[in-house]
ROGU-233313 format. One record per residue (C-alpha): residue in three letters; x, y, z; residue number from 1. Coordinates in nm, 2 decimals. Example, Ala and Ser with C-alpha at 12.3 -4.5 7.8 and 13.67 -1.06 7.14 Angstrom:
+-----+--------+--------+--------+-----+
!   r !     xx !     yy !     zz !   k !
+-----+--------+--------+--------+-----+
! ala !   1.23 !  -0.45 !   0.78 !   1 !
! ser !   1.37 !  -0.11 !   0.71 !   2 !
+-----+--------+--------+--------+-----+
// end
This chain:
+-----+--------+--------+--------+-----+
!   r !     xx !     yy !     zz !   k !
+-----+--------+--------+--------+-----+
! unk !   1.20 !  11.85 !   4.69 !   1 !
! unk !   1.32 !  12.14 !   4.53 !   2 !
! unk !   1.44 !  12.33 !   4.87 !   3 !
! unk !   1.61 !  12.03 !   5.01 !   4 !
! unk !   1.78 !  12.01 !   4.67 !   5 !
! unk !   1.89 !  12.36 !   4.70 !   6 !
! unk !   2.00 !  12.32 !   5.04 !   7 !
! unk !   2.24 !  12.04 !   4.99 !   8 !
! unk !   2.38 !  12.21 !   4.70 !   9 !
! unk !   2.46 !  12.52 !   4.93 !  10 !
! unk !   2.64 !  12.32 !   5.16 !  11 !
! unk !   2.82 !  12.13 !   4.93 !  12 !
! unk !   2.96 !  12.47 !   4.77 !  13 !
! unk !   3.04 !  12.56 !   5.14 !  14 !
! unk !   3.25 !  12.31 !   5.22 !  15 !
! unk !   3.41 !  12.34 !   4.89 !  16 !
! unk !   3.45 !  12.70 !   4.95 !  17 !
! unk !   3.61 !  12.60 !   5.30 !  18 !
! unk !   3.83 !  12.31 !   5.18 !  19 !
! unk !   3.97 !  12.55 !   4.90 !  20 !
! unk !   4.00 !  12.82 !   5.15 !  21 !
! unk !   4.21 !  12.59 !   5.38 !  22 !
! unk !   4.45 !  12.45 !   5.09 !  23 !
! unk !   4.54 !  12.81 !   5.01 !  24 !
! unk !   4.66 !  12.89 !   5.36 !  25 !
! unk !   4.81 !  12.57 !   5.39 !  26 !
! unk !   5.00 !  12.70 !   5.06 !  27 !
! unk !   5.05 !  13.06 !   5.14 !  28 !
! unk !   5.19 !  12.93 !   5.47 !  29 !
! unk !   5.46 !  12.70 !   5.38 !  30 !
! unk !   5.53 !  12.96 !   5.08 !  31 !
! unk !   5.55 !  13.24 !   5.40 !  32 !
! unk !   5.77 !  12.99 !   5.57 !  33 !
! unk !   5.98 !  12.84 !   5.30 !  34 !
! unk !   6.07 !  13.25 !   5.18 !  35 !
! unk !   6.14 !  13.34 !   5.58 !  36 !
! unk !   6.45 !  13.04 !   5.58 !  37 !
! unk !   6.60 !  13.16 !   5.28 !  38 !
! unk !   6.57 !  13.55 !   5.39 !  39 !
! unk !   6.71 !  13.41 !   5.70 !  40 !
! unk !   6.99 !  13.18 !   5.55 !  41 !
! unk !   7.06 !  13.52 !   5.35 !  42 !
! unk !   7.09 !  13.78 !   5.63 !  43 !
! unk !   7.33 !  13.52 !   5.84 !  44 !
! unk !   7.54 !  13.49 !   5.52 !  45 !
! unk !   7.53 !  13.87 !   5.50 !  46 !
! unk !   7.65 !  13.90 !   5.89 !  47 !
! unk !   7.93 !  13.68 !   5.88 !  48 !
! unk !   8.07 !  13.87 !   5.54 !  49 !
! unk !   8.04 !  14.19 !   5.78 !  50 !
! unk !   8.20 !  14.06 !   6.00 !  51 !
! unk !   8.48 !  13.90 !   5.88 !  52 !
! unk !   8.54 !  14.28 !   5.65 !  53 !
! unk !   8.57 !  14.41 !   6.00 !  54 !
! unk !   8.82 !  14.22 !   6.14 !  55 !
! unk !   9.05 !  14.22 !   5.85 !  56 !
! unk !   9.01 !  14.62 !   5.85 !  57 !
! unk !   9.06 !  14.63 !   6.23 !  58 !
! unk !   9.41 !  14.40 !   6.18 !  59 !
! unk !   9.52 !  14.61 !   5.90 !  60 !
! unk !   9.47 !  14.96 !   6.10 !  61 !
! unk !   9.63 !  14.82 !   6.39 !  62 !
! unk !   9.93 !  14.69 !   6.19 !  63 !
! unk !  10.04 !  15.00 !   5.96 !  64 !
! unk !  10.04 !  15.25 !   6.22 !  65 !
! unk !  10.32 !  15.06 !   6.48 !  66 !
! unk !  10.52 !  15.04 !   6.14 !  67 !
! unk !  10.56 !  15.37 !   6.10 !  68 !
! unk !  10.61 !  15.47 !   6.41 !  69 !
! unk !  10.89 !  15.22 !   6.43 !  70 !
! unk !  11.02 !  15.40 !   6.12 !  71 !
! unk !  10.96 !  15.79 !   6.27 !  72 !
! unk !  11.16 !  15.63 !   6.54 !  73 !
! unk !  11.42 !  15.48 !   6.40 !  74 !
! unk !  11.49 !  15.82 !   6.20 !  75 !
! unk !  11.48 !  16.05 !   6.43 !  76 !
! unk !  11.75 !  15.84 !   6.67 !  77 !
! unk !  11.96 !  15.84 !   6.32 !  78 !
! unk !  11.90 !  16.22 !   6.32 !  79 !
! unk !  12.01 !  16.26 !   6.68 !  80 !
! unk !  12.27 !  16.00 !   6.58 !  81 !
! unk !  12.44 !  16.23 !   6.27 !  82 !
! unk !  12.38 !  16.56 !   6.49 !  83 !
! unk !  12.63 !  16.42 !   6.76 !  84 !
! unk !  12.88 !  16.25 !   6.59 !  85 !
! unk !  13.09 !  16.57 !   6.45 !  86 !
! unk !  13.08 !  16.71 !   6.79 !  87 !
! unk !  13.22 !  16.38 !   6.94 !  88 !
! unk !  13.50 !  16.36 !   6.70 !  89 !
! unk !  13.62 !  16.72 !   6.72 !  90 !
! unk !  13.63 !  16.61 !   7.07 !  91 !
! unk !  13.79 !  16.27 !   7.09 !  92 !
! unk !  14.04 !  16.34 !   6.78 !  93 !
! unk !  14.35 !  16.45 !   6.99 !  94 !
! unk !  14.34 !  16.18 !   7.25 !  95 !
! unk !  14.30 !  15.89 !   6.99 !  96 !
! unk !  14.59 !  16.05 !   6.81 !  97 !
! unk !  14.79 !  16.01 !   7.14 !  98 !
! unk !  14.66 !  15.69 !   7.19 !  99 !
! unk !  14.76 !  15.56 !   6.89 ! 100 !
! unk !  15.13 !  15.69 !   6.89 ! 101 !
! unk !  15.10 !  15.50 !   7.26 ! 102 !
! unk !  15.02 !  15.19 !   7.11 ! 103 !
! unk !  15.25 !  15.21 !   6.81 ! 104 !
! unk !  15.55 !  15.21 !   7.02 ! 105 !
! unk !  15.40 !  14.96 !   7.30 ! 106 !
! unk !  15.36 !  14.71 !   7.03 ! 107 !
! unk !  15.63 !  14.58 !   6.96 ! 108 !
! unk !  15.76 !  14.51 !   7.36 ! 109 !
! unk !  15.37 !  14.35 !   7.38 ! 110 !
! unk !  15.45 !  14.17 !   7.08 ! 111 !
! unk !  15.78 !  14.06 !   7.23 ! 112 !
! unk !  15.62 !  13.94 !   7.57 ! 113 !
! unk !  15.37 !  13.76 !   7.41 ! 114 !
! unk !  15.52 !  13.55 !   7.16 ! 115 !
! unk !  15.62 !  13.27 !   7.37 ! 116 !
! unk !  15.21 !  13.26 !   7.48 ! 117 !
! unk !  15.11 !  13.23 !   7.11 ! 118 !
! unk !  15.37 !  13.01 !   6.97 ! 119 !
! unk !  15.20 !  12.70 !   6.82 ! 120 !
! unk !  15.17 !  12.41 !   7.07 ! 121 !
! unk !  15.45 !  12.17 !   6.91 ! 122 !
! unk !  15.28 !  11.85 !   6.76 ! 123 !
! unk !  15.25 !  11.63 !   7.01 ! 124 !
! unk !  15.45 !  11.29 !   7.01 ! 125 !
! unk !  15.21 !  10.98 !   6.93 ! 126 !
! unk !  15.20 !  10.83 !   7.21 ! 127 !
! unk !  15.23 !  10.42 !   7.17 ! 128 !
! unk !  14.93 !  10.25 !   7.27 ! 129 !
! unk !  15.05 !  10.11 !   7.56 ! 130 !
! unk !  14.91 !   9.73 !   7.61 ! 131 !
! unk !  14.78 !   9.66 !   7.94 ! 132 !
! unk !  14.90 !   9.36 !   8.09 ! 133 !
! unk !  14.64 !   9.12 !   8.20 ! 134 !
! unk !  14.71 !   9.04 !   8.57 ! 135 !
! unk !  14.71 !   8.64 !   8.54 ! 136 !
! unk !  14.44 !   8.60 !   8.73 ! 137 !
! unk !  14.43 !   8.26 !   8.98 ! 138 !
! unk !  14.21 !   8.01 !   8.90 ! 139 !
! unk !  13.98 !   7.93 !   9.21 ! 140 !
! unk !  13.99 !   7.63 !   9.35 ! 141 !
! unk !  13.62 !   7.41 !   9.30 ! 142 !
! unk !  13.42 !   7.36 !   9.58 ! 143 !
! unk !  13.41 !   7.00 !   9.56 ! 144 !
! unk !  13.08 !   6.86 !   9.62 ! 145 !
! unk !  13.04 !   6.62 !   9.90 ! 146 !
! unk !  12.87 !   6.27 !   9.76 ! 147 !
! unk !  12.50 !   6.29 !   9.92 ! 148 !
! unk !  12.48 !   6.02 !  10.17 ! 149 !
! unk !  12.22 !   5.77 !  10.06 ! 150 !
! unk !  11.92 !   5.75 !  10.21 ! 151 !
! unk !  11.80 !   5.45 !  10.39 ! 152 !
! unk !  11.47 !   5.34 !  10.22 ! 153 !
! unk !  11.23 !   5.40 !  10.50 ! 154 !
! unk !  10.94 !   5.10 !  10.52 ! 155 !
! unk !  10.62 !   5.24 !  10.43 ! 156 !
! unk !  10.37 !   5.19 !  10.72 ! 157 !
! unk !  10.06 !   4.95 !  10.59 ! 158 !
! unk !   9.73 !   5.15 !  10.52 ! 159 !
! unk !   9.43 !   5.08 !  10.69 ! 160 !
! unk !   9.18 !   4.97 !  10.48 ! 161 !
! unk !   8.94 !   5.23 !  10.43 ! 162 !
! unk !   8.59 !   5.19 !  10.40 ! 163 !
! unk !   8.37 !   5.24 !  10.14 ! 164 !
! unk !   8.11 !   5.50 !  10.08 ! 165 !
! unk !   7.78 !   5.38 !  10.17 ! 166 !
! unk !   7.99 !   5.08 !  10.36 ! 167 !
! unk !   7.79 !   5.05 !  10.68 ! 168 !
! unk !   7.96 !   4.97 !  11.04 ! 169 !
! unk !   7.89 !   4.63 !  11.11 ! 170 !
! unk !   7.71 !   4.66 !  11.48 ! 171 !
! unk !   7.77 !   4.27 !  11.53 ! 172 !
! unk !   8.15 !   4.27 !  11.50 ! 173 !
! unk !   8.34 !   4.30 !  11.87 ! 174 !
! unk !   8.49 !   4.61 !  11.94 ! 175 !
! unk !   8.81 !   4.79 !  11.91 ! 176 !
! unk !   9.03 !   4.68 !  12.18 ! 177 !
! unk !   9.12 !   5.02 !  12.41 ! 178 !
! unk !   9.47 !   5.17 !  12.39 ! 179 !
! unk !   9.71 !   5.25 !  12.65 ! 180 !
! unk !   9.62 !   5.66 !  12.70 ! 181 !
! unk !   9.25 !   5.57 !  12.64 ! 182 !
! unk !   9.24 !   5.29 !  12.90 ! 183 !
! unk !   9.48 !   5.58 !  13.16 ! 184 !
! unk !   9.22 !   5.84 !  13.04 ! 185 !
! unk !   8.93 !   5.61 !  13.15 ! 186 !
! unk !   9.11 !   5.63 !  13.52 ! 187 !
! unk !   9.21 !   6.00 !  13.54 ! 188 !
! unk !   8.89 !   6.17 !  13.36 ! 189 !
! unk !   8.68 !   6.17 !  13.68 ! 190 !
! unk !   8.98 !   6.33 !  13.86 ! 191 !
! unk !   8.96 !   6.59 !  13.59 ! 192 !
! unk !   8.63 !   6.68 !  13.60 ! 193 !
! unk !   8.64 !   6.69 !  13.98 ! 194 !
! unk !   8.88 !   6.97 !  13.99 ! 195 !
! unk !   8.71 !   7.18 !  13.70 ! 196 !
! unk !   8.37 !   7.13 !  13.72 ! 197 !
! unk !   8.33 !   7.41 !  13.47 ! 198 !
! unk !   8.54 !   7.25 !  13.17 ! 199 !
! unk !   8.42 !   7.17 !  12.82 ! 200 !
! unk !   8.48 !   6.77 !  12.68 ! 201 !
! unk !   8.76 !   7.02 !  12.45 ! 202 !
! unk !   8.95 !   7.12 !  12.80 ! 203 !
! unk !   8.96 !   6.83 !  13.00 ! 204 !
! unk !   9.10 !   6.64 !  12.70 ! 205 !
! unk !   9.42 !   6.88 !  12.69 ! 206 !
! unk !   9.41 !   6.84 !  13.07 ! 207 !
! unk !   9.43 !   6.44 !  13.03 ! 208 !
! unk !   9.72 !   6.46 !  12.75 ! 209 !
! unk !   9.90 !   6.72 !  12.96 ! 210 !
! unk !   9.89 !   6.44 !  13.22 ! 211 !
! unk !   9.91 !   6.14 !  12.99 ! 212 !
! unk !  10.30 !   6.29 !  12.90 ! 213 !
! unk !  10.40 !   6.38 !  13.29 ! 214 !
! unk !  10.27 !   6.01 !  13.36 ! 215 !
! unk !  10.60 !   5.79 !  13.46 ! 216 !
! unk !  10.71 !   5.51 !  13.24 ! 217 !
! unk !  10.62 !   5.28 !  13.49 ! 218 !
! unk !  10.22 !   5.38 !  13.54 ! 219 !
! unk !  10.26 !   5.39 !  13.13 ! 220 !
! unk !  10.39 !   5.03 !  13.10 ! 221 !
! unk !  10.11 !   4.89 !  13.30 ! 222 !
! unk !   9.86 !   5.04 !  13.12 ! 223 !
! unk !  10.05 !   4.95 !  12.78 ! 224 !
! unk !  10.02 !   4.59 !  12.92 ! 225 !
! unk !   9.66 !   4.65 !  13.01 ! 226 !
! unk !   9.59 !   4.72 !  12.62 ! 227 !
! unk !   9.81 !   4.45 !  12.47 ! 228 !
! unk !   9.64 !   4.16 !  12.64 ! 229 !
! unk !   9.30 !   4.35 !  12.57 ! 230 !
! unk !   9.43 !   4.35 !  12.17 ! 231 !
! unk !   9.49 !   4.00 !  12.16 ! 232 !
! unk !   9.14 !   3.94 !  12.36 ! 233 !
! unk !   8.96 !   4.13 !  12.10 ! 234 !
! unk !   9.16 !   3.97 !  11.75 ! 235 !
! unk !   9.02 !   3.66 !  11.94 ! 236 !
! unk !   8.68 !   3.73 !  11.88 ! 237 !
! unk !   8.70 !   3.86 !  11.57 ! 238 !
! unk !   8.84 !   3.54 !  11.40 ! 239 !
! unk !   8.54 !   3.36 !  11.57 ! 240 !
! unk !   8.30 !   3.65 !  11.46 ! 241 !
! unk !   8.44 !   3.62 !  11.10 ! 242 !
! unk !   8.43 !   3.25 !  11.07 ! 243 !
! unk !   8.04 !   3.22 !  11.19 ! 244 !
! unk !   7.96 !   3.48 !  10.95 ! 245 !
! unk !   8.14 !   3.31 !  10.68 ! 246 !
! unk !   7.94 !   2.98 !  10.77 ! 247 !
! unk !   7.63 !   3.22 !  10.74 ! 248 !
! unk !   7.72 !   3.33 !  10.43 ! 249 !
! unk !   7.82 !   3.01 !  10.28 ! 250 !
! unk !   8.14 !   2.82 !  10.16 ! 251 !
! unk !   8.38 !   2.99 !  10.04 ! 252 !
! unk !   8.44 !   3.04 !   9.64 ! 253 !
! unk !   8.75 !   2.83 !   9.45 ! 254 !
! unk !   9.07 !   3.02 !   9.37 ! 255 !
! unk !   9.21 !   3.05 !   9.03 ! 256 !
! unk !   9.55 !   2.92 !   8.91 ! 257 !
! unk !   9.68 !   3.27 !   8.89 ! 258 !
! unk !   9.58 !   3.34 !   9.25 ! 259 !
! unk !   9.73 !   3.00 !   9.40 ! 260 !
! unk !  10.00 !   3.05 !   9.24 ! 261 !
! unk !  10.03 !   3.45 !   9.37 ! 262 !
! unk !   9.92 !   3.32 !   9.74 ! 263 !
! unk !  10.23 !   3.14 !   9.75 ! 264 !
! unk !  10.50 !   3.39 !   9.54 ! 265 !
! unk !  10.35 !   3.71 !   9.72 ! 266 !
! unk !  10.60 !   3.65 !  10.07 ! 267 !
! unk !  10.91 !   3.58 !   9.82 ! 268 !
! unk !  10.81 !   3.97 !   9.64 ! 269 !
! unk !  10.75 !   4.13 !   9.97 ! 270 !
! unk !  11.07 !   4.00 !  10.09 ! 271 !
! unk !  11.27 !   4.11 !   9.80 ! 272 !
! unk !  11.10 !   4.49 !   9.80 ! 273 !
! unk !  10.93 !   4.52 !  10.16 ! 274 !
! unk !  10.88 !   4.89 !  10.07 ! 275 !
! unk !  10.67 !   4.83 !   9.75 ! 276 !
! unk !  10.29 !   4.91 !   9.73 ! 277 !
! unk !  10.05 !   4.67 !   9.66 ! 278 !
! unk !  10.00 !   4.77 !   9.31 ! 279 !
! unk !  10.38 !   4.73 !   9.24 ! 280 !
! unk !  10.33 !   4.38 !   9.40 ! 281 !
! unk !  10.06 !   4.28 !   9.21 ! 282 !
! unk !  10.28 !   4.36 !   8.87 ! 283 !
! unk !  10.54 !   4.17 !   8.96 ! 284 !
! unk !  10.27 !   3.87 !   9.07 ! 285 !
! unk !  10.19 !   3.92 !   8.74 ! 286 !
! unk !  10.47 !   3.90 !   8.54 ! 287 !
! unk !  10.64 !   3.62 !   8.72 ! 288 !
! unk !  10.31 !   3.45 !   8.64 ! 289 !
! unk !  10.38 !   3.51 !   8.22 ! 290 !
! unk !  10.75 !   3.40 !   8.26 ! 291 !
! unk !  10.64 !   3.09 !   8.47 ! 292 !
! unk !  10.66 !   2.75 !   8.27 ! 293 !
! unk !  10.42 !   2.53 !   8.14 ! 294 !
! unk !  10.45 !   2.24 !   8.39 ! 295 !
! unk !  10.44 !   2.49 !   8.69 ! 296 !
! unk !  10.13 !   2.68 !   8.53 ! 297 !
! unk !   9.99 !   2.29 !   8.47 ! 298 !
! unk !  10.02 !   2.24 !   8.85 ! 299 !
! unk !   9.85 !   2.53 !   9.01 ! 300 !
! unk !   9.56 !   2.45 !   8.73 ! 301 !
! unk !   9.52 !   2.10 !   8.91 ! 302 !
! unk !   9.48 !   2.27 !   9.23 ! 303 !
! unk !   9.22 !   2.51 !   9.09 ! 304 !
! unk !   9.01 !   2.23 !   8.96 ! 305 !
! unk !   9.06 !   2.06 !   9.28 ! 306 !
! unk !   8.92 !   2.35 !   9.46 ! 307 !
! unk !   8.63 !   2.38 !   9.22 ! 308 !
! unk !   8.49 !   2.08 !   9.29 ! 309 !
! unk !   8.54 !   2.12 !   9.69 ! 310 !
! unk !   8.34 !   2.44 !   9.59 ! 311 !
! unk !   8.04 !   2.30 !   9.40 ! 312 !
! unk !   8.01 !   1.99 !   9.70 ! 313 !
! unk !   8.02 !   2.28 !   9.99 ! 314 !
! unk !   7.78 !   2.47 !   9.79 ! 315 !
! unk !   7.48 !   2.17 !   9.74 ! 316 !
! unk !   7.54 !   2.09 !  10.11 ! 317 !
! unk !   7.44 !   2.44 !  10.23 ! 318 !
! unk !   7.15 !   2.49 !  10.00 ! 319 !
! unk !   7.04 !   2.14 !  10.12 ! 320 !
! unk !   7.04 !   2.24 !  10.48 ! 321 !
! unk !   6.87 !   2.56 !  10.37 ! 322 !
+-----+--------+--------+--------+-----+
// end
């Protein structure tokens, strides 16, 4: 017990030992590094001052030395200056005496001649302002304007009725009756396609217009015959179509008062304004139907009750036969 005792206690003072050790060159490091910034910081500090002394000695030198020598210049030209200037006067002295005796007597001829240059220019008159007289200018005649002729209100062509999305084609009803090109196309397409073979449906429909238009009114007349007697034909069996399929359907519901009284106002409006729409149509229904009096709307009423009762009869005879 006593060894094992010891021995633990010798490792525990070794790791001490080591965990001390390492503190203090964790410390002594960061002191190390901590003291190598601030020597740094101080030797960068030192540099720039160095440098900074230099230049300003450097400037300095460079500018005391070019002032002086401008100054040794500029007296040593005043040197020269002072040595020549006696010579030069001993030697110009007796010509500028001459000279000036010249001029003394020459100026008062100069003077003479010139006076009538410098005499003052005389003050000049003030000129009135002068108004300037506005050239009466002609008026120009107006283009009159020409009154617009009035246009002739052109009759607006009646819609077909379009039909409805999701409307089927009824496959029951007769057909279209053929028009006049369509019925000379029937005759003149095998033609076509006899002497182009090759053509798409695209071509030989140019072809047959091409042809339709050089066709003489004569061959066009027949065939416009042709298609009115095919029109009739066909509006022929669609009354009868209608009428079976209205029997199928049942009888046929009762008017209102207001719609007697517009089926039989409706040709008087179209007459009076034959190029107003429907909807303008059905306004005016409208209001001549509020302005009507009492007595006429007490008529149509009748009717309407009339047509009610036809309507509930019609209707128990068809669900009888049913």
């Amino acid at each position: 017990m006593g060894k094992t005792s010891r021995k633990t206690s010798r490792k525990a003072s070794k790791k001490k030992t080591t965990r001390t050790t390492a503190k203090k060159r964790k410390t002594t490091t960061r002191r190390k590094t901590t003291k190598t910034r601030a020597s740094r910081q101080k030797k960068a500090s030192r540099r720039v001052a160095r440098k900074t002394s230099r230049t300003k000695k450097r400037t300095s030198k460079k500018s005391k030395p070019k002032a002086r020598r401008s100054k040794t210049a500029a007296k040593k030209v005043a040197k020269k200056s002072a040595a020549k200037k006696p010579a030069a006067k001993a030697k110009k002295s007796p010509v500028k005496k001459v000279a000036k005796k010249v001029a003394k007597k020459a100026t008062p001829k100069k003077a003479a001649k010139k006076t009538p240059a410098k005499k003052k220019p005389a003050a000049k008159k003030a000129k009135k302002p002068v108004k300037k007289v506005k050239k009466a200018v002609k008026p120009k005649p107006k283009k009159v304007k020409k009154p617009k002729k009035a246009k002739k209100p052109v009759p607006k062509k009646p819609k077909k009725p379009k039909r409805k999305k999701g409307q089927k084609k009824d496959k029951d009803a007769p057909k279209r009756a053929m028009s006049a090109f369509f019925l000379f196309a029937q005759d003149e397409r095998p033609k076509v396609k006899a002497a182009n073979p090759s053509a798409s449906i695209g071509d030989i429909g140019k072809e047959l217009g091409a042809r339709w238009a050089k066709c003489p009114a004569a061959a066009k007349a027949g065939y416009e015959k042709k298609a009115g007697a095919l029109k009739v034909k066909q509006q022929a069996e669609m009354a009868k179509y209608k009428a079976a399929k209205a029997k199928a359907a049942g009888p046929k519901r009762a008017l209102s008062a207001f719609f007697l009284f517009a089926g039989d106002e409706r040709p008087k409006v179209v007459a009076a304004s034959p190029s107003a729409s429907i909807g303008e149509i059905g306004k005016e229904l409208g209001a001549r139907w509020a302005k009507a009096s009492a007595a006429v709307k007490a008529g149509y009423q009748a009717k309407s009750d009339k047509d009610k009762a036809r309507y509930a009869a019609e209707k128990a005879k068809f669900a009888a036969k049913k």
